[in-house]
VOPAGU-2260 file (C-alpha; in pm, 1 decimal, decimal comma):
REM VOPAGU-2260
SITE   aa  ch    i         X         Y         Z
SITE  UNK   A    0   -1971,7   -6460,5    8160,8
SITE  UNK   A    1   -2050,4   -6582,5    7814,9
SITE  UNK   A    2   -2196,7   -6263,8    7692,2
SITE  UNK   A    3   -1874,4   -6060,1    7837,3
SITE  UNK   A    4   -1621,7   -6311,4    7660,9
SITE  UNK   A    5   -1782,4   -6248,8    7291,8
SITE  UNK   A    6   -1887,5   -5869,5    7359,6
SITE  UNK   A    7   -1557,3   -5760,3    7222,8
SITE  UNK   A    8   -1554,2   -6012,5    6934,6
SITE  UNK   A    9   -1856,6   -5921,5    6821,8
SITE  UNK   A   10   -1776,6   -5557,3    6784,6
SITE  UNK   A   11   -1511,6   -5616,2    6570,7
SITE  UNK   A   12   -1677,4   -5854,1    6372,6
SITE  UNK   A   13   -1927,1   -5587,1    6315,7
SITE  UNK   A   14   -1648,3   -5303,9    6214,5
SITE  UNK   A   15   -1528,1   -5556,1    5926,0
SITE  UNK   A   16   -1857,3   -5579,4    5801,6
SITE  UNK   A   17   -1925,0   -5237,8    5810,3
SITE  UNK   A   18   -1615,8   -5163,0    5640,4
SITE  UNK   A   19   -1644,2   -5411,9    5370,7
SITE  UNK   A   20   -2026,7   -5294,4    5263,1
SITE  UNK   A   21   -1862,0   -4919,5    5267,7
SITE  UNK   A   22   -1608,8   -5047,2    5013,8
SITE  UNK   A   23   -1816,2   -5270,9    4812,6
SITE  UNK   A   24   -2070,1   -4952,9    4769,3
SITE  UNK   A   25   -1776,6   -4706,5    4700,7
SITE  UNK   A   26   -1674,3   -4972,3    4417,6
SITE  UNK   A   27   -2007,2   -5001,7    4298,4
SITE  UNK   A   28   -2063,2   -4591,2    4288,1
SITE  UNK   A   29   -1729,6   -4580,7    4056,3
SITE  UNK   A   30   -1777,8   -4847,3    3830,6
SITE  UNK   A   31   -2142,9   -4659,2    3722,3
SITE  UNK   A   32   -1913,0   -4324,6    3682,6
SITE  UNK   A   33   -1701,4   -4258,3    3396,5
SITE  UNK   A   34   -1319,7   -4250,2    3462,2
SITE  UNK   A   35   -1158,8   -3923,7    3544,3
SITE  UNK   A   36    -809,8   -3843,2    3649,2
SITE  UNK   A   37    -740,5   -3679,3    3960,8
SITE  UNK   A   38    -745,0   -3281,3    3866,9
SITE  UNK   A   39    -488,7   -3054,6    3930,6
SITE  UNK   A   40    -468,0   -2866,2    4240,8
SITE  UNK   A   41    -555,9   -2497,3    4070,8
SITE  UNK   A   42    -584,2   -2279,3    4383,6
SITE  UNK   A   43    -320,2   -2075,1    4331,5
SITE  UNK   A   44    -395,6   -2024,6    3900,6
SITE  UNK   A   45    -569,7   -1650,1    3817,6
SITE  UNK   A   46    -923,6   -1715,3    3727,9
SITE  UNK   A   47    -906,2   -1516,6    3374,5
SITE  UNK   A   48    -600,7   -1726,2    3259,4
SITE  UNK   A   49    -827,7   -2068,6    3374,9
SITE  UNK   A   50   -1111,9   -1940,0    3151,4
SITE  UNK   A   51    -889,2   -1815,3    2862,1
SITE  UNK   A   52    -635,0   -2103,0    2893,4
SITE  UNK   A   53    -844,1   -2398,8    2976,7
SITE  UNK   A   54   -1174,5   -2337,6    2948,2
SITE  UNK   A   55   -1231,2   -2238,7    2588,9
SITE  UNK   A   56   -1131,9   -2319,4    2285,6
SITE  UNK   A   57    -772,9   -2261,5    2154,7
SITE  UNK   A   58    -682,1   -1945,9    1927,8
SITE  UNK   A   59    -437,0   -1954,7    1695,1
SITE  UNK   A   60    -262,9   -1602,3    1781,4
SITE  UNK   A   61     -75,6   -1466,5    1426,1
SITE  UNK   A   62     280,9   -1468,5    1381,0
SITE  UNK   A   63     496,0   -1203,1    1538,7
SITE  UNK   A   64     640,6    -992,0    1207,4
SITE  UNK   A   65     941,3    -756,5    1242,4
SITE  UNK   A   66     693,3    -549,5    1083,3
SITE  UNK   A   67     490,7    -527,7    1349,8
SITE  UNK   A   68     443,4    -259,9    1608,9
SITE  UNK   A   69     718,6     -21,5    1479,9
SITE  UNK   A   70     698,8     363,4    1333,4
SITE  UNK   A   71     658,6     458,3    1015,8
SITE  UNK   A   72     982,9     588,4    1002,7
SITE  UNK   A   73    1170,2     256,4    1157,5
SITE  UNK   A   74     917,8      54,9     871,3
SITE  UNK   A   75    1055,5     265,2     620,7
SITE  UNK   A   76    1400,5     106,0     746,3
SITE  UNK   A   77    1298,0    -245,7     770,0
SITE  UNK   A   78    1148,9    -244,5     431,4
SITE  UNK   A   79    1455,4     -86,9     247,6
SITE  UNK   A   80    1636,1    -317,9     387,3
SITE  UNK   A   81    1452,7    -624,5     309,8
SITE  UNK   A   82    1420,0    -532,2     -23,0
SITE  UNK   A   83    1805,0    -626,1     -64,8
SITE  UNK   A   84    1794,4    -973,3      74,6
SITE  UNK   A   85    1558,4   -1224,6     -73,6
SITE  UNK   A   86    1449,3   -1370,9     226,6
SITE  UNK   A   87    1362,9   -1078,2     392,5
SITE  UNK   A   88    1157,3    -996,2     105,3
SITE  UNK   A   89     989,3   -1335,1     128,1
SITE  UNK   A   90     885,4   -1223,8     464,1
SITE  UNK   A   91     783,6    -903,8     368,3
SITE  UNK   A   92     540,0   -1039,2      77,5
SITE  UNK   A   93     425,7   -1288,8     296,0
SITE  UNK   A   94     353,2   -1061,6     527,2
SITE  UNK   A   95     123,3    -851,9     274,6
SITE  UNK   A   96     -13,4   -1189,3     174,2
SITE  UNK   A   97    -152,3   -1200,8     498,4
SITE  UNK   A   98    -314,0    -890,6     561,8
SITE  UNK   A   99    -444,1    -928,5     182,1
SITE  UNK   A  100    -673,0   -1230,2     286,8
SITE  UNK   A  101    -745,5   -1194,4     694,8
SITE  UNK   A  102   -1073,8   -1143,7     769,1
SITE  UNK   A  103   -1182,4   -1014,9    1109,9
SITE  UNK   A  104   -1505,6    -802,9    1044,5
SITE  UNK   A  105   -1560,7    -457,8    1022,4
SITE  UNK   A  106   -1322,7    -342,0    1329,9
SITE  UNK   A  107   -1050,1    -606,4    1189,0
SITE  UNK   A  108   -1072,8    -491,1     830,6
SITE  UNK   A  109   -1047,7    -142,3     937,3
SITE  UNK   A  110    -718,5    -147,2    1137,9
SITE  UNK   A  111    -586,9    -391,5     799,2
SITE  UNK   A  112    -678,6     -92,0     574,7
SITE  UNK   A  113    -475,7     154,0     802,6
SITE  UNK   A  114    -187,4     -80,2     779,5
SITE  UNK   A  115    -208,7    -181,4     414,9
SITE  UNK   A  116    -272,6     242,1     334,9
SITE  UNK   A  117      67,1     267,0     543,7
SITE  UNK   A  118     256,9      36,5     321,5
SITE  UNK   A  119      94,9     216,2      22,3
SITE  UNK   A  120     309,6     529,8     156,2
SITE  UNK   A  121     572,3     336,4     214,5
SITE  UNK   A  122     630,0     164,1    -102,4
SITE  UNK   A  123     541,1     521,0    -253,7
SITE  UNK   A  124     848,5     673,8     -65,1
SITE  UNK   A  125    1078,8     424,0    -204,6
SITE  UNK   A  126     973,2     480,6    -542,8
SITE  UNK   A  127     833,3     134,8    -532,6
SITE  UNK   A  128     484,2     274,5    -728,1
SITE  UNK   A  129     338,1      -4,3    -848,1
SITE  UNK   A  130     330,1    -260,5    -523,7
SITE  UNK   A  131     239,2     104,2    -361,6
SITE  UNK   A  132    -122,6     147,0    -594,2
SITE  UNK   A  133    -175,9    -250,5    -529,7
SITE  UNK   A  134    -144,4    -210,1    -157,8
SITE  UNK   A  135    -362,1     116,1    -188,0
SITE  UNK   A  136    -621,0     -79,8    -430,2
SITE  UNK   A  137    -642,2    -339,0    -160,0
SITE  UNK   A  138    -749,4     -97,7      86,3
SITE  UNK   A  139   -1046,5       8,2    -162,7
SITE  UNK   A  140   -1130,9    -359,6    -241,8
SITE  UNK   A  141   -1209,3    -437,3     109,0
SITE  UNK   A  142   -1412,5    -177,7     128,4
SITE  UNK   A  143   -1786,9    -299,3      66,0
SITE  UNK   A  144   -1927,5      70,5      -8,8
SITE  UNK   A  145   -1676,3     147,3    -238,2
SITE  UNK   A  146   -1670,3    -157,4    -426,1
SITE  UNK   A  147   -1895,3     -43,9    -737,8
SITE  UNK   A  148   -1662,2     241,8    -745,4
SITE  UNK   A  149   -1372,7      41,7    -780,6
SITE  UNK   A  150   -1505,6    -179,1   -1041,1
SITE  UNK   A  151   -1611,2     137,3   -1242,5
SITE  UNK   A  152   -1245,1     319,0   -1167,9
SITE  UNK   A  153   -1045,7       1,1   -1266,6
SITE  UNK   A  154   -1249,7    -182,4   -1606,8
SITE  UNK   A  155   -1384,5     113,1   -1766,8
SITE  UNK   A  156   -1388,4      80,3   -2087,6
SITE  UNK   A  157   -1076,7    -186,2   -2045,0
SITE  UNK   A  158   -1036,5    -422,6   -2302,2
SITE  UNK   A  159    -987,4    -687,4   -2086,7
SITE  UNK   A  160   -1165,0   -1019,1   -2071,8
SITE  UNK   A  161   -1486,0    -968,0   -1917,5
SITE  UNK   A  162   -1445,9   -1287,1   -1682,5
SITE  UNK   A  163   -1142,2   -1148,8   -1526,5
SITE  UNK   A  164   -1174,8    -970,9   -1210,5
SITE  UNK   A  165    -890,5    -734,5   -1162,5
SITE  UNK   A  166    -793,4    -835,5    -829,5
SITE  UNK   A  167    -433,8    -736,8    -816,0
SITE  UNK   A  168    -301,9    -983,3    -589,6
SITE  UNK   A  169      33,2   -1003,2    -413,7
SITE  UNK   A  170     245,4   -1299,2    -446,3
SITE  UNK   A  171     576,7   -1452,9    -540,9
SITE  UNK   A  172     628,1   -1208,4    -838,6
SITE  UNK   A  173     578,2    -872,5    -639,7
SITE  UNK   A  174     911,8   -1038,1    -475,5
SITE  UNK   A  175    1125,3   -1072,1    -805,8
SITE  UNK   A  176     979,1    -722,2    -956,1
SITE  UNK   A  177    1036,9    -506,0    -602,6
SITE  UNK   A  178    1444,3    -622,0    -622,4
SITE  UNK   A  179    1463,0    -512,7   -1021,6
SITE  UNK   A  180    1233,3    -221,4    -970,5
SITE  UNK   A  181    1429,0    -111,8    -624,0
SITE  UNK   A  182    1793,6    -108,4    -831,7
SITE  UNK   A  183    1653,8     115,3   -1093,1
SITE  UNK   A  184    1551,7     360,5    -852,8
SITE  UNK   A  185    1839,0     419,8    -671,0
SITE  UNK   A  186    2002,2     654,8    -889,1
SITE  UNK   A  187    1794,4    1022,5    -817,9
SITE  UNK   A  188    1997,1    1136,9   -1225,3
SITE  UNK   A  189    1720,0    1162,9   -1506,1
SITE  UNK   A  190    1784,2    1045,7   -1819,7
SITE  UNK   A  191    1695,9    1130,9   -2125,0
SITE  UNK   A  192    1448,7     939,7   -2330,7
SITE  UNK   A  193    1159,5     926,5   -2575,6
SITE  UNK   A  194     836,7     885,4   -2626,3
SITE  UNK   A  195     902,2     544,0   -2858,0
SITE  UNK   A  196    1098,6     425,8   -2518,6
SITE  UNK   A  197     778,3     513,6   -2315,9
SITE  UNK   A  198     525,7     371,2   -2529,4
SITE  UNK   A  199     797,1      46,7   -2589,9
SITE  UNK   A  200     769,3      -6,0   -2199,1
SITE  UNK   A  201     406,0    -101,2   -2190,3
SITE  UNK   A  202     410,2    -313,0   -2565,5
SITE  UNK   A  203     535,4    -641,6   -2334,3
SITE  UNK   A  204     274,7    -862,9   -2550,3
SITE  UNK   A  205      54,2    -916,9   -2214,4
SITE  UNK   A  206    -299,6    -851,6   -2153,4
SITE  UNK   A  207    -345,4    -582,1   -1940,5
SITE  UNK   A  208    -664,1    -623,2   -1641,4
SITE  UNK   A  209    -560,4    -287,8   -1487,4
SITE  UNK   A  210    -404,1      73,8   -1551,1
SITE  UNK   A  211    -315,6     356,8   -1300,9
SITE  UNK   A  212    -139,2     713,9   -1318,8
SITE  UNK   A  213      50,5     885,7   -1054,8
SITE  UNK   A  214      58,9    1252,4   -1061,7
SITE  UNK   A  215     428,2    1362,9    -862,7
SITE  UNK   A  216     531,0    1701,2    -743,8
SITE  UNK   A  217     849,0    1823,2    -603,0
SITE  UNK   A  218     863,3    2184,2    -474,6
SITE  UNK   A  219    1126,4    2441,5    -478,5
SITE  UNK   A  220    1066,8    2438,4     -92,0
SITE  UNK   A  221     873,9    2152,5      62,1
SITE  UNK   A  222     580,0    2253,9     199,8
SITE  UNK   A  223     577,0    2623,6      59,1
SITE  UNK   A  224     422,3    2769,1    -180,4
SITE  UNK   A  225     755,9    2951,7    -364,9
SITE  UNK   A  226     806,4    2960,5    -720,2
SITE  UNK   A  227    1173,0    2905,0    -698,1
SITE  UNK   A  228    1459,0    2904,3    -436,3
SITE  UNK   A  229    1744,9    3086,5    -672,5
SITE  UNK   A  230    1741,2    2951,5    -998,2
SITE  UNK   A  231    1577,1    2612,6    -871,8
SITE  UNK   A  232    1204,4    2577,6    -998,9
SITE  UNK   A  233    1161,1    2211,3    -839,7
SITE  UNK   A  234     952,7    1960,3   -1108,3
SITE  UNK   A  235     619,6    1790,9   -1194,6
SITE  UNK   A  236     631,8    1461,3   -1359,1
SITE  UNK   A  237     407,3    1144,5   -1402,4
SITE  UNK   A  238     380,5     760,4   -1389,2
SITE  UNK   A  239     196,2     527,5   -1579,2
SITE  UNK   A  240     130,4     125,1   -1457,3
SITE  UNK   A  241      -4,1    -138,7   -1667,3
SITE  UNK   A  242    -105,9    -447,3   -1442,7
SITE  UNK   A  243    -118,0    -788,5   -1635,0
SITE  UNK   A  244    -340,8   -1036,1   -1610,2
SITE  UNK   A  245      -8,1   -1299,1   -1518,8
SITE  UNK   A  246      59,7   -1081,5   -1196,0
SITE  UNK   A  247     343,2    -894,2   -1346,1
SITE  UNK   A  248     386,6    -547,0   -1387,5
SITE  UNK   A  249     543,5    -230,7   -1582,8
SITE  UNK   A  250     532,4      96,4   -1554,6
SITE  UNK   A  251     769,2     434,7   -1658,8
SITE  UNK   A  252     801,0     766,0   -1452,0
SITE  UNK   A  253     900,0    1012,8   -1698,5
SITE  UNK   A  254     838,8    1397,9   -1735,4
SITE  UNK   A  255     854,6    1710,1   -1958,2
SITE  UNK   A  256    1228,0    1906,1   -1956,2
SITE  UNK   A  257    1353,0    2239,0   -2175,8
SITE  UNK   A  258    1645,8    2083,1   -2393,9
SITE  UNK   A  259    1881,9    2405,7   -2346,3
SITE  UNK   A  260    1987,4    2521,9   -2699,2
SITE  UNK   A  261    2169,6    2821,0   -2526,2
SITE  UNK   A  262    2289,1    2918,1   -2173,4
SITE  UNK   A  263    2041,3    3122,7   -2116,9
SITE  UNK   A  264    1751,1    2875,6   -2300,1
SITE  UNK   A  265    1450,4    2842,9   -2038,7
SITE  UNK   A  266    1499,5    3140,1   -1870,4
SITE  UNK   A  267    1304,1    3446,5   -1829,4
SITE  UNK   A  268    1496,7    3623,3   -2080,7
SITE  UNK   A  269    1495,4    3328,2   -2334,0
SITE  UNK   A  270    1151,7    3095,1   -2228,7
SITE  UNK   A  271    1144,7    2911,9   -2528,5
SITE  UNK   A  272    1360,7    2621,2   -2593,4
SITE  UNK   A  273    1363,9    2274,6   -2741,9
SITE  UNK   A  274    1193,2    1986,0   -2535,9
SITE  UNK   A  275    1297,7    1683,0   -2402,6
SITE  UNK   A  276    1157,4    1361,9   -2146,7
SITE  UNK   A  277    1352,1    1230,6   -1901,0
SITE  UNK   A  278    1319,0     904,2   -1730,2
SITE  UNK   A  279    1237,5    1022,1   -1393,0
SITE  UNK   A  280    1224,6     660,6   -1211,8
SITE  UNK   A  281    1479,6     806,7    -915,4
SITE  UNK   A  282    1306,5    1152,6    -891,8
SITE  UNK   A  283    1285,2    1305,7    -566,4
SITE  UNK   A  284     900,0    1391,1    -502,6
SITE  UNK   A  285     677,4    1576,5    -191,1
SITE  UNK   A  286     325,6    1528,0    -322,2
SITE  UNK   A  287     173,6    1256,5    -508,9
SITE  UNK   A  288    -217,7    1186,3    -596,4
SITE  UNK   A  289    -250,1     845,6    -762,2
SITE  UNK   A  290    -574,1     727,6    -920,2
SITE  UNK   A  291    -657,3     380,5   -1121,0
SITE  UNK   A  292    -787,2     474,0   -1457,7
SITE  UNK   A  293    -925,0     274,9   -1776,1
SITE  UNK   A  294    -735,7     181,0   -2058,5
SITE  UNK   A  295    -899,3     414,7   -2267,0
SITE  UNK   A  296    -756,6     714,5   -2029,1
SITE  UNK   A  297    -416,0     533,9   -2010,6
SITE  UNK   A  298    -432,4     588,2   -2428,9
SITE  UNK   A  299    -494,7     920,2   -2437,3
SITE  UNK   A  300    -217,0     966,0   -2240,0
SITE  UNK   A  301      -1,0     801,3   -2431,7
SITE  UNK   A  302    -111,7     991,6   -2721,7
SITE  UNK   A  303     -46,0    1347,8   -2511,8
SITE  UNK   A  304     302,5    1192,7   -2445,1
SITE  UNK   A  305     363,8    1156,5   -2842,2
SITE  UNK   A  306     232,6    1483,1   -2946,7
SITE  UNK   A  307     415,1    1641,6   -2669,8
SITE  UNK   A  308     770,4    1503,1   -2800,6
SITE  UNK   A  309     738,8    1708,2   -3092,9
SITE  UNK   A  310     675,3    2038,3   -2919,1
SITE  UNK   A  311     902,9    2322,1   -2768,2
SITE  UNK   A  312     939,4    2424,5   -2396,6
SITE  UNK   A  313     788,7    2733,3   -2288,5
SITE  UNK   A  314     896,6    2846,3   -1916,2
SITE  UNK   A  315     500,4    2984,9   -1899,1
SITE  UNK   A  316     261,9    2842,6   -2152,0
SITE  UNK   A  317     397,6    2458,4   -2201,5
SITE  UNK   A  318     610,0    2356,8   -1912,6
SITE  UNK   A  319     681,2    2028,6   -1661,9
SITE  UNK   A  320     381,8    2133,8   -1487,4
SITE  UNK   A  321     128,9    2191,9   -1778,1
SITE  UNK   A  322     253,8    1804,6   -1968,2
SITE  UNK   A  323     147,2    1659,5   -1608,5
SITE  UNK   A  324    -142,9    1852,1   -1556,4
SITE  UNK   A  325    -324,3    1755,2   -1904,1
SITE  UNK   A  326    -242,1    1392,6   -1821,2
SITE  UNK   A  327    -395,3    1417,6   -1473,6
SITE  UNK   A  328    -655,3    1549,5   -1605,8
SITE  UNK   A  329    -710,8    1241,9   -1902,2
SITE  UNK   A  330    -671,4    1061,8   -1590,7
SITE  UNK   A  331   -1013,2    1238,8   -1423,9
SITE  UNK   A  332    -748,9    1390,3   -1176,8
SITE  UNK   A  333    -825,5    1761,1   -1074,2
SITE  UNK   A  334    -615,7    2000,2    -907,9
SITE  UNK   A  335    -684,0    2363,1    -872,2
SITE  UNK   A  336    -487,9    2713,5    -816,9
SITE  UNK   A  337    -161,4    2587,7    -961,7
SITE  UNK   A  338     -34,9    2906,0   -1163,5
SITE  UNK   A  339     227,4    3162,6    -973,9
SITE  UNK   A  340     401,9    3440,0   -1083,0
SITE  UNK   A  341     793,2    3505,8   -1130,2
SITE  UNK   A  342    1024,0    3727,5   -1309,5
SITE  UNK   A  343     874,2    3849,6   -1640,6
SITE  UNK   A  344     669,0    3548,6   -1677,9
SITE  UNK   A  345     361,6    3312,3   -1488,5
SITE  UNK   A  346     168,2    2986,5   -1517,3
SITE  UNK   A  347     140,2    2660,9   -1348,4
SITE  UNK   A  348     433,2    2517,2   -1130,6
SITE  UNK   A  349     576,8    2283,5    -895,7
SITE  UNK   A  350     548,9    2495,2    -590,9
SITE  UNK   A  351     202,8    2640,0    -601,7
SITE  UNK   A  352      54,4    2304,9    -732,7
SITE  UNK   A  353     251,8    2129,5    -460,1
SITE  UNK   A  354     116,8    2347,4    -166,5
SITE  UNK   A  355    -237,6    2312,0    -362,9
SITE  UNK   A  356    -226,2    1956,6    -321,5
SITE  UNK   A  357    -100,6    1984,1      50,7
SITE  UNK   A  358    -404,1    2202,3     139,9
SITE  UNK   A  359    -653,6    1957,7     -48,8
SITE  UNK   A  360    -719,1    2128,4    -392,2
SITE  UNK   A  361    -789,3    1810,5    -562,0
SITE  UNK   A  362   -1025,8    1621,9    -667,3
SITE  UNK   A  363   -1172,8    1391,2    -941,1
SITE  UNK   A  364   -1365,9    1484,3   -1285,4
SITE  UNK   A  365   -1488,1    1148,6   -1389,5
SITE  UNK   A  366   -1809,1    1133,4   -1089,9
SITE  UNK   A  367   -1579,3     871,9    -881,9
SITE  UNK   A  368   -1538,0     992,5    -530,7
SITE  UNK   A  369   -1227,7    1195,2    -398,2
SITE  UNK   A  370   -1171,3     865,0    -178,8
SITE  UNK   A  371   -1068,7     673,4    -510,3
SITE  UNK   A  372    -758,2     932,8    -500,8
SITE  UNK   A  373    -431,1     807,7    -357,7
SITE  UNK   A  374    -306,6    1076,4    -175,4
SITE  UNK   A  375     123,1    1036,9     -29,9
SITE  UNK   A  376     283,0    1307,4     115,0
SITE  UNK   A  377     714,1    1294,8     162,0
SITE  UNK   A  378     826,2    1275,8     472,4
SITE  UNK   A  379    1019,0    1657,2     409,5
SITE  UNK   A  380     645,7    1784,8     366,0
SITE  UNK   A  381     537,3    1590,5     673,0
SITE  UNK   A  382     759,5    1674,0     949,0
SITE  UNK   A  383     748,6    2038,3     901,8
């Protein structure tokens, strides 16, 4: 009777003990654990976005540009227009900043050489020449193999300190010099002026750590090879940069022009004239071959350019062509099969030089490789 009367107190006597030693172990099991809060219920989470997302480190992704992801022709568009509002530009040079100093090994620098090579054209198209050779010269710097041929292309012969390295970098001032630099071009009128105006452009008192020459040509008929459409012959001019050591820049686009004493004064009847340079800044272009060159080139050019303001036009023998080839050719820039023929006369001109340029007749005379050579074609040459 006894045992019956405690049988039931007994068991639940032993279910509190039980239960207390379960709790007092459970306590004991998380006080030797280290504290963790209770995770998220991730079921219904993609795996890839887990392991991307929460599972590695954090990547700082690069900020979206309205320069980003758009045609060449729609850049074109957002570049002209941020040169005329100076925060725009700020983005713009930024922007350039960035792809100057991004490193993402060989696949990363490749794609940022395609994209600084595009603003290169770009800049070319809007007569912007200068930023155009830096962005192209950035595109050779980051290029390892053709770094000794760089060097050699850029301080030959340069009298430039020798602890200088001509890096050409973009900053604050490209902003300042693109606004100036896009307002002179706008106007596509050449003006006349001299050599003492020429040579005065680069005599700014500043040391120079790099030179470069641009070789333009605009045919009669973009893209084919005719001497003239009617009485138009089209035009071959040059321009010459002189980089500073201070970041700043200068440079003149000028070329050779028959100063008509007479109607019929460059003509096939009458091929001799007086001559006269023009500030060619605005002119229209479809080919251009750029190259940096060494200060000793850039002098002999500028000596070509004096001797040549003292000498008549010739429609054959001493034209626009014939000035820009001799400098090109100072500047270890060679192009062949430029002469044509025309009414009673022949020699080098825009058109066949043009369409010589198009089909890759160029090349370089001072051992650096054709790859040194910036090459721009107009967008009238391209879409045909």
């Amino acid at each position: 009777m006894i045992n019956r009367i405690h049988l039931p107190f007994f068991k639940i006597f032993s279910a509190v003990v039980l239960t207390f030693g379960t709790l007092t172990a459970s306590a004991q099991m998380s006080a030797s654990l280290p504290y963790k809060q209770d995770a998220a219920d991730t079921s219904a989470i993609n795996s890839e976005y887990i392991e991307e997302k929460d599972f590695t480190s954090v990547k700082t992704k690069p900020a979206v540009s309205i320069f980003d992801n758009v045609s060449e022709t729609d850049l074109q568009k957002k570049v002209s227009i941020s040169l005329n509002n100076s925060g725009d530009r700020k983005q713009l040079m930024n922007y350039l900043k960035q792809l100057e100093v991004s490193d993402n090994g060989s696949a990363g620098n490749e794609a940022r050489n395609k994209t600084l090579f595009k603003f290169a054209n770009l800049f070319a198209r809007l007569k912007l020449y200068p930023l155009a050779m830096k962005c192209f010269f950035k595109t050779l710097q980051k290029d390892k193999q053709k770094h000794d041929n760089r060097e050699a292309a850029v301080s030959d012969n340069m009298d430039v300190d020798d602890s200088l390295s001509p890096d050409l970098p973009i900053n604050t001032k490209d902003d300042s010099l693109a606004y100036v630099q896009s307002l002179q071009v706008r106007s596509e009128k050449s003006v006349r002026t001299t050599y003492e105006n020429i040579s005065g452009t680069f005599n700014d008192g500043k040391q120079a750590v790099a030179y470069a020459l641009l070789f333009h040509v605009k045919q009669p008929s973009p893209g084919k090879k005719k001497v003239h459409v009617l009485a138009y012959t089209g035009h071959t001019y040059i321009t010459l940069i002189k980089y500073n050591t201070d970041s700043t820049y200068v440079s003149c686009s000028f070329g050779f022009y028959p100063k008509k004493d007479h109607i019929f004064s460059a003509t096939p009847w009458f091929p001799s004239t007086s001559s006269q340079f023009k500030n060619d800044a605005g002119h229209k272009w479809d080919e251009i071959i750029g190259k940096f060159i060494s200060k000793k080139s850039f002098d002999k050019i500028l000596k070509l350019t004096k001797e040549y303001n003292d000498v008549d036009y010739h429609l054959s023998y001493n034209n626009c062509t014939d000035f820009s080839l001799q400098a090109a050719g100072m500047a270890g820039i060679s192009i062949s099969n430029t002469e044509g023929k025309w009414f009673m006369g022949h020699g080098n001109n825009p058109g066949v030089t043009g369409q010589s340029i198009l089909q890759g007749g160029y090349g370089t005379t001072d051992k650096q490789p054709v790859a040194t050579l910036f090459k721009s074609l107009n967008t009238s040459v391209t879409e045909k």
